[in-house]
N, C-alpha and C positions, 0 to 999 in steps of 0.2 A: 158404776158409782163414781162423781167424783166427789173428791175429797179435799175441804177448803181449811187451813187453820186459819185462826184470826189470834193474835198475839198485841202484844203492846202493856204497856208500864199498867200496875195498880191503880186503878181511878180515872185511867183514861176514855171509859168509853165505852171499851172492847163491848158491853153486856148491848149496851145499845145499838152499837151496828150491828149486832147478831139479832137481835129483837127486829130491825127495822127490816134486814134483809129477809130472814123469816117469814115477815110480815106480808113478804109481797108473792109468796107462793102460796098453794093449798096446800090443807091441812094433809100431813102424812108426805109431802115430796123431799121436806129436808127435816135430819134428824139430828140432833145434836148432842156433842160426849164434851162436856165440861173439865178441863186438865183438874178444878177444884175438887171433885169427886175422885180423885185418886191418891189424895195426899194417903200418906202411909200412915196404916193404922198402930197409935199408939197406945193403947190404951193398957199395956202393960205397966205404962210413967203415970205416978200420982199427975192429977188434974192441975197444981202448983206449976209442976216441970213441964205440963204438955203444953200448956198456956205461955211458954217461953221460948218455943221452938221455934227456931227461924224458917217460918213459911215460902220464903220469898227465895229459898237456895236450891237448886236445883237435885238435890238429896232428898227435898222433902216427898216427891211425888213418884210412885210404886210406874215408874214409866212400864219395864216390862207386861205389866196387867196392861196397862193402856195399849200399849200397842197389838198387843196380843186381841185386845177388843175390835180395834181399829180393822186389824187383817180380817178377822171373823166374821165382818159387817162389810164388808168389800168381798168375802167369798159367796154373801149372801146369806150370813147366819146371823140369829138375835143376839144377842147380849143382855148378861145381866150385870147392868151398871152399878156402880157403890154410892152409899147415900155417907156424905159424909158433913158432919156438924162441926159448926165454926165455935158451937158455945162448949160444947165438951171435951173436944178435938180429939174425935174418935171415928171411927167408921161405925153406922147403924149392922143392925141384921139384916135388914132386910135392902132389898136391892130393887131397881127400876130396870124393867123390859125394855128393851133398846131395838126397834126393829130398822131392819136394813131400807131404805129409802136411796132413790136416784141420787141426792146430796146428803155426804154426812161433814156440818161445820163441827173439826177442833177447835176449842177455844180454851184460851190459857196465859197467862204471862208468861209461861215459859217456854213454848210446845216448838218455839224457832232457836230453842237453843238446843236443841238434842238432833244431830243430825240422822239417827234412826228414825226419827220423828218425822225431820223433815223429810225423808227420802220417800215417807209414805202420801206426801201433802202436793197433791197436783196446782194448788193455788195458797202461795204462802203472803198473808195481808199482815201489814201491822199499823197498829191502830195507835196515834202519836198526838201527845198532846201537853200543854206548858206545865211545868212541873207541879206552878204554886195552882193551877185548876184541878193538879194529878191528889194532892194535897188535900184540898177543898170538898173534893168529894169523899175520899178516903175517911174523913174524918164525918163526915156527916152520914155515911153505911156503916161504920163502925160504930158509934151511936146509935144510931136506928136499929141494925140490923144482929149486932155482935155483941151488946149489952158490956160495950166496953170504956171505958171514962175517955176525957178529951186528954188528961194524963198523959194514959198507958195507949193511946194511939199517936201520941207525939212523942213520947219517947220510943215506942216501938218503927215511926217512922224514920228517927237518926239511927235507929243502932241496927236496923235489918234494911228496912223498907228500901230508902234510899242508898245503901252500899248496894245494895243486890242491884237495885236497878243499875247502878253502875257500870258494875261488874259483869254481868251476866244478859238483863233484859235491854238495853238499847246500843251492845254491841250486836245484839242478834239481827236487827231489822234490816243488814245490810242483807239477809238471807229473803228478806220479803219480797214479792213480786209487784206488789203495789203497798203504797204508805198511804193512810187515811189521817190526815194533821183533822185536829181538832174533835176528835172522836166522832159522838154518834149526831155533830152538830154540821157537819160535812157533807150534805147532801147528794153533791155531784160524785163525790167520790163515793156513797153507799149507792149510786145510781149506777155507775160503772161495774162494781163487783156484783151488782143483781143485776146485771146484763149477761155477764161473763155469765155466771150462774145457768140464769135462764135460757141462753144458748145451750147447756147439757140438755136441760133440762128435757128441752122440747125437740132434740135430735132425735 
């Protein structure tokens, strides 16, 4: 199995090159474990407090389940993935079957800052793009997708979004093997990593 993360800032892209790359295998050869399905369940904090957790900090996500998943799908065992909801900010009950495939893409804003993480990642990408486009989309999937005000996504963007990035997400890229600028709009460069790819694939 190999095993590819794909990393880079909030709203850069990342879902996209994972989409396109995807796109270009059959169905069932690449499998993908999402870093957002493992934030830590909270569900103990009224709905108020859980709604205020900074997502973007590298505490927020039960990494040890992750990895734990990651090895068990590299030994060739299934996985039961966590469904986790952006509007409750809880973990479901119920869980997604994750079967072991020749590629399994990580994907995460954070998944290049854990070097447990990384030492499991034969192909470390990050997906890089101009802050105020990082912005632009962020605010247009929280709207659509998060049933959240243009408000509380601007003020969530100063007070977490962008220190984090700071701090944490675009010192990690120097851990990356290859850098995709302009996210999922990069063609040459999603052409290169589904080469690399498809070279496993077909050994």
């Amino acid at each position: 199995m190999l095993i590819v993360g794909i990393a880079g800032g909030t709203g850069c892209g990342k879902t996209t090159v994972v989409r396109k790359v995807m796109d270009a295998f059959k169905k069932g050869e690449v499998a993908l474990l999402p870093q957002d399905s493992y934030y830590c369940d909270n569900s103990q904090m009224p709905l108020e407090e859980r709604q205020k957790l900074n997502f973007d900090h590298p505490d927020s996500i039960e990494w040890p389940l992750l990895m734990r998943h990651i090895r068990e799908l590299k030994k060739g065992n299934s996985i039961r993935q966590p469904i986790y909801s952006y509007l409750t900010c809880t973990r479901s009950e119920e869980t997604i079957l994750i079967e072991p495939r020749k590629v399994l893409i990580v994907e995460g804003i954070l998944i290049l800052t854990q070097k447990e993480v990384r030492d499991l990642l034969e192909i470390k990408v990050f997906v890089d793009a101009d802050p105020d486009d990082r912005l632009s989309r962020v605010i247009r999937r929280d709207l659509a997708e998060r049933g959240r005000s243009a408000d509380i996504v601007l003020d969530r963007y100063e007070k977490t979004v962008k220190p984090m990035h700071l701090e944490f997400i675009d010192p990690s890229k120097r851990y990356a093997d290859i850098i995709i600028p302009q996210g999922g709009e990069n063609k040459v460069g999603i052409r290169v990593l589904t080469s690399l790819i498809r070279e496993h694939v077909n050994t």
